[in-house]
N, C-alpha and C positions, 0 to 999 in steps of 0.2 A: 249709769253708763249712757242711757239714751240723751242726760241732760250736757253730754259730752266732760264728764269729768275724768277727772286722771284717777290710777290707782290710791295715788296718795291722798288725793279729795276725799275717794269714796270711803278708804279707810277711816278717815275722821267722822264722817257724815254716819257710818253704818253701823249699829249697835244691836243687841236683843234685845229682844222686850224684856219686863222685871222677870215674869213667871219661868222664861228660858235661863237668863242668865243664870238666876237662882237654883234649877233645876241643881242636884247632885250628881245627876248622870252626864252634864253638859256643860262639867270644867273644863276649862281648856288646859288639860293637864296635856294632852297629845300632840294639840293644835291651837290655834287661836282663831276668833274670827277675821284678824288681820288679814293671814294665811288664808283664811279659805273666800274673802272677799279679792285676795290678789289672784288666786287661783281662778276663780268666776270669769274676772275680767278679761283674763290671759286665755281661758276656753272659748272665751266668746267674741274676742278682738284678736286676741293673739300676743305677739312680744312687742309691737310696737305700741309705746307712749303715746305717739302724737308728737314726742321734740325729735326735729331730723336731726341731732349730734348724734343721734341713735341709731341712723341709721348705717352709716358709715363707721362705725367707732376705729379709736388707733389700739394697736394692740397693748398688751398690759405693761411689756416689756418697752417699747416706745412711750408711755404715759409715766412709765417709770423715771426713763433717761431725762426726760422732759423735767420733770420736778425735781430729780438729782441738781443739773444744770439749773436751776429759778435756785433750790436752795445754797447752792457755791456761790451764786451771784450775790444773794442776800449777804452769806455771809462776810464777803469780800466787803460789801458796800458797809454792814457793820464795824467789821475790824478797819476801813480804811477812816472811818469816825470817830472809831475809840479812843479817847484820849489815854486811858491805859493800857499799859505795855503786855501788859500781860494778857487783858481782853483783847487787843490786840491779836497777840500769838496765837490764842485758842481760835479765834474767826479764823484767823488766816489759814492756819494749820488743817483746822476743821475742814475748809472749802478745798485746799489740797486735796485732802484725805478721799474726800467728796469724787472730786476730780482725777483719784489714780495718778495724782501725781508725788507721789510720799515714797522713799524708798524706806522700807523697814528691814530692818536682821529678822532672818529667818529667825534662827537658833537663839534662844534668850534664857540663860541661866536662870533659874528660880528656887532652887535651892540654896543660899547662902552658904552653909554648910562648905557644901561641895567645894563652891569657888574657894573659900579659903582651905579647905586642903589642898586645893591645887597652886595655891599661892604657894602656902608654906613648903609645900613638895619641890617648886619649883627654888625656891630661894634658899633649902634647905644649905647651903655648902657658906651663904652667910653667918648666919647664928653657931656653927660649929655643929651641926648636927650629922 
């Protein structure tokens, strides 16, 4: 820490000796030394890294919307490349989908069954029934 490293340095850098690690009593079945070199750092520095993107962050919900919209674009830019129709539809459809812009049926039969009893119910007066 003094040598100004980040969490993630120090974790690569900081190990125990053979006689610790090896110890039986000192698996890291609970915890890890990761965990408790991240832990060290954060008691003695605190929550900041050292990168200012940190300091300010956008919320999860904003970082989300953000990469929703990058992923419609992408897929746009794929399907408008595709030479197949079908890759085509699925980008395009996908990036819709993405974007809230798709209207679906609520209610969607899944029973096969069913629908054709309602068929035959309904057409009954053709077949003489």
């Amino acid at each position: 820490m003094n040598q100004g490293l980040t969490p993630d340095q120090l974790v690569e850098t900081v190990t125990l000796p053979p006689h610790l690690k090896e110890h039986p009593y000192l698996q890291e079945l609970y915890g890890t030394v990761e965990w408790g070199v991240r832990g060290i750092f954060s008691g003695y520095l605190g929550w900041f890294n050292g990168d200012t993107a940190s300091l300010s962050t956008v919320t999860i919900k904003h970082r989300a919307e953000k990469l929703i919209k990058l992923k419609a674009q992408a897929l746009r830019k794929l399907g408008f490349n595709s030479i197949s129709p079908n890759g085509r539809n699925f980008y395009l459809t996908q990036a819709l989908e993405l974007e809230g812009k798709t209207a679906m049926e609520k209610e969607v039969v899944t029973d096969a069954s069913v629908a054709l009893e309602e068929f035959y119910i309904g057409h009954a007066h053709l077949v003489g029934a």
